[in-house]
N, C-alpha and C positions, 0 to 999 in steps of 0.2 A: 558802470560805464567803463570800458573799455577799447580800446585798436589793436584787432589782432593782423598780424603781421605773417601769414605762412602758418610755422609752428609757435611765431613767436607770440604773446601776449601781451600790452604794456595798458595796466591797469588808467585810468584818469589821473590820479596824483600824481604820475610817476609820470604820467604824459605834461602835468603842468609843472612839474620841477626844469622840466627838459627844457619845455619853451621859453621859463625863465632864464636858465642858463645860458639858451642861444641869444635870448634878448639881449642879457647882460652883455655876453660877448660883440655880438654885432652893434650896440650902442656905443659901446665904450671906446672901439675901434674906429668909429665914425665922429665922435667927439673928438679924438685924441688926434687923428689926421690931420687937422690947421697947426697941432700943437709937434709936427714930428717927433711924438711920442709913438711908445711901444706896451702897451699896458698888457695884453697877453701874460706874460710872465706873472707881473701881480696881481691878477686875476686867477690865477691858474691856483697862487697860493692861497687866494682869501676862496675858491670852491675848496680844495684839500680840506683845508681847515673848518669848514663850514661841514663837510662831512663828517671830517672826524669828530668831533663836537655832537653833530647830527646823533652819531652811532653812541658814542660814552655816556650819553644821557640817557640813551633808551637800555642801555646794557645795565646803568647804574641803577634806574628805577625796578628792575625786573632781574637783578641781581642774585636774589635765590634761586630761580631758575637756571640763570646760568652755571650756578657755583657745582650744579649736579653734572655740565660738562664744560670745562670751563673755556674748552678748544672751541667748540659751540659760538663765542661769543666774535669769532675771525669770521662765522660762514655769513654775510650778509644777504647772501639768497632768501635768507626767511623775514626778510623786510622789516628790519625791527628797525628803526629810525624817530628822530623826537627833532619835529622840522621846526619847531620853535627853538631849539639851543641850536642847530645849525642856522637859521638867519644870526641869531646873538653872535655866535661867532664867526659867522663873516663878517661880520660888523667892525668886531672885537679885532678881527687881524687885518682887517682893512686899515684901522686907527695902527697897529702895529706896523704895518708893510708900508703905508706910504703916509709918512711924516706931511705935517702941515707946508713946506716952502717944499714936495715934488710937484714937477708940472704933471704928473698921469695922476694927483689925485684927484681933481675936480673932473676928468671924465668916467673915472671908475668909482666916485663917487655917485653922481648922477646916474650912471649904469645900475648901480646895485637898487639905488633909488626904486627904481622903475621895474626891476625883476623880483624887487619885494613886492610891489603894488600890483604888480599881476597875480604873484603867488597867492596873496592874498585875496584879491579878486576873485581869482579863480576859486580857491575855497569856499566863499561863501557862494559862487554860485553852485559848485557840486553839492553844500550841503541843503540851499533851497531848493536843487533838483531834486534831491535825496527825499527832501520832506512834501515836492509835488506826485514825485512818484511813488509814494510808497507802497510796498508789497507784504503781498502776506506768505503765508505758507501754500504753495500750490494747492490745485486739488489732481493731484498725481492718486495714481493707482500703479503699485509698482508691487513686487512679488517678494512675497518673504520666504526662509530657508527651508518650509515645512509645505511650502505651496499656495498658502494663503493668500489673497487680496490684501493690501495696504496701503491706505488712506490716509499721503500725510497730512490731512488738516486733524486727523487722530490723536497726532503726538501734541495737540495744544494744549496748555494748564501746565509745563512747565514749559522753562526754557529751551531752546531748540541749537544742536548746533547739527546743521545739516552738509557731510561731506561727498562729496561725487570724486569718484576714483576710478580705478584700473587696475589692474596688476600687471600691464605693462608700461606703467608709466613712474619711471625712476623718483619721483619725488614723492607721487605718494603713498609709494612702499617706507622712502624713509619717516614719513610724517608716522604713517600706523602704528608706531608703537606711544608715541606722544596722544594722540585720539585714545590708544584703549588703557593708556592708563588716566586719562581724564574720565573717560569710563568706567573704571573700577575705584575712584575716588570720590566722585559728585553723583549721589547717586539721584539729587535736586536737577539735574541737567538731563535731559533727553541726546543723546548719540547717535545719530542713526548713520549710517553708511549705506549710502548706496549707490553699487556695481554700475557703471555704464559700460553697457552692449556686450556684454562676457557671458556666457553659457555660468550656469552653478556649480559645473562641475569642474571645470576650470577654476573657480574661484575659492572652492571648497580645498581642491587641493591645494593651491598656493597658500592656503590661510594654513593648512595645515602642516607644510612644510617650515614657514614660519614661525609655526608653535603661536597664532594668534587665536587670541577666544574674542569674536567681538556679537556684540548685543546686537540687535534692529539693524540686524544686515538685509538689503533687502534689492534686489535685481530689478534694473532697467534696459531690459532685451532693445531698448528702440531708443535710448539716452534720451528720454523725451526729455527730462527736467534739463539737461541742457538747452532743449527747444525752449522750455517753458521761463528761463531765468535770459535767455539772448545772445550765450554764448556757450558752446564745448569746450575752451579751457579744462586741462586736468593739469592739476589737483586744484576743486575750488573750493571753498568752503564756506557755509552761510551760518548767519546767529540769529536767530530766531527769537522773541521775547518771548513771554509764557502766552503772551495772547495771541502769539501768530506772527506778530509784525517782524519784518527785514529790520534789521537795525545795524547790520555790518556782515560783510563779503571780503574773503579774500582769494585774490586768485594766483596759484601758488602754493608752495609748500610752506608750511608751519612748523617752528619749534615750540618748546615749550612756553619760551615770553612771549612771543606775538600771540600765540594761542591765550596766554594767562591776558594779555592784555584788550583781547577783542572777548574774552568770557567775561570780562568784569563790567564789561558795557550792558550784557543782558542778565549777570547771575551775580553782582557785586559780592 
């Protein structure tokens, strides 16, 4: 599930952090009005800190990965985040930023209250949606390098991670080299890339100027599997169990941790 926005894409988690946030804020401010108080400010600090907490946790768990770039672990574009130590430490600096005898704690207390309890809400119901809708592996026919027919319900009996890309799309050119060498490492994992709406020869050549070798590359003249999945987003990527089933989507670029930590879901 997603809202795309023009060019922009903002995945459901990322749309229910948001609504939390504004909850927060527009509560707290409506609380705190009888009290001419100003709580914006320590607000402002217990999201900061909620974030950073959010990111340190995810950087610490997945910590081999980053140590191979370690600048890597500033780009938050590739969505590494651990929303469980970010409520903790909102929490955590909420108790620090506003002592027991401030009058803006008890509205931004009840504020955060109530932007946990959505978040949360919302969670379970993307994961019950998740488990009403569940998907398989398309039945796509899409073209491989040699001309062939290809049939992803094919690649079933291993695990599946399936990426849709471009080569004019800046993210995921940078991802490609994180994919081929998960590719030339797990040889238990299925990789398949496939092209939307690029000629092969266009695609051929940029691979080649690159210097990439990749496996089960395979051409979608008519983006269908964006049709078939509900949205064009590039770069998206899907993980596939061995039996077929969805079992995590990301849309957006990958580094290597978020990638190591959505492979462990279908390839432990």
């Amino acid at each position: 599930m997603s809202l795309q926005l023009g060019p922009v894409v903002l995945p459901a988690p990322v749309l229910l952090v948001l609504a939390s946030t504004l909850l927060a804020f527009w509560l707290a401010r409506r609380l705190a009005r009888p009290l001419g108080v100003d709580t914006e400010p320590r607000l402002w600090g217990v999201l900061l800190a909620a974030l950073l907490c959010a990111r340190l946790a995810f950087v610490w768990n997945y910590r081999e990965a980053y140590l191979a770039a370690p600048l890597s672990a500033l780009d938050i574009r590739d969505g590494g985040w651990s929303p469980v130590a970010g409520i903790v430490g909102g929490w955590l600096a909420t108790a620090v930023l506003l002592p027991v005898r401030r009058p803006e704690r008890r509205p931004v207390l009840r504020a955060l209250a109530a932007a946990t309890g959505l978040w949360l809400a919302g969670t379970l119901a993307l994961q019950w949606h998740g488990l009403q809708q569940q998907r398989s592996l398309p039945a796509l026919l899409l073209v491989a390098v040699d001309g062939r027919t290809v049939d992803l319900r094919s690649f079933r009996g291993k695990p599946v991670v399936l990426n849709l890309w471009a080569t004019w799309c800046p993210p995921c050119r940078r991802e490609m080299p994180v994919l081929q060498q998960l590719q030339a490492e797990r040889a238990d994992v299925h990789v398949v890339f496939a092209n939307q709406g690029e000629s092969a020869a266009r695609v051929l050549q940029y691979l080649a100027g690159q210097q990439l070798q990749l496996h089960h590359l395979l051409f979608d003249p008519k983006a269908s599997a964006g049709q078939a999945f509900g949205h064009r987003a590039l770069p998206t990527t899907y993980f596939f169990d061995r039996e077929g089933r969805l079992v995590d989507a990301r849309i957006g670029e990958l580094s290597r941790a978020t990638l190591a930590e959505r492979l462990h879901r279908i390839a432990p």
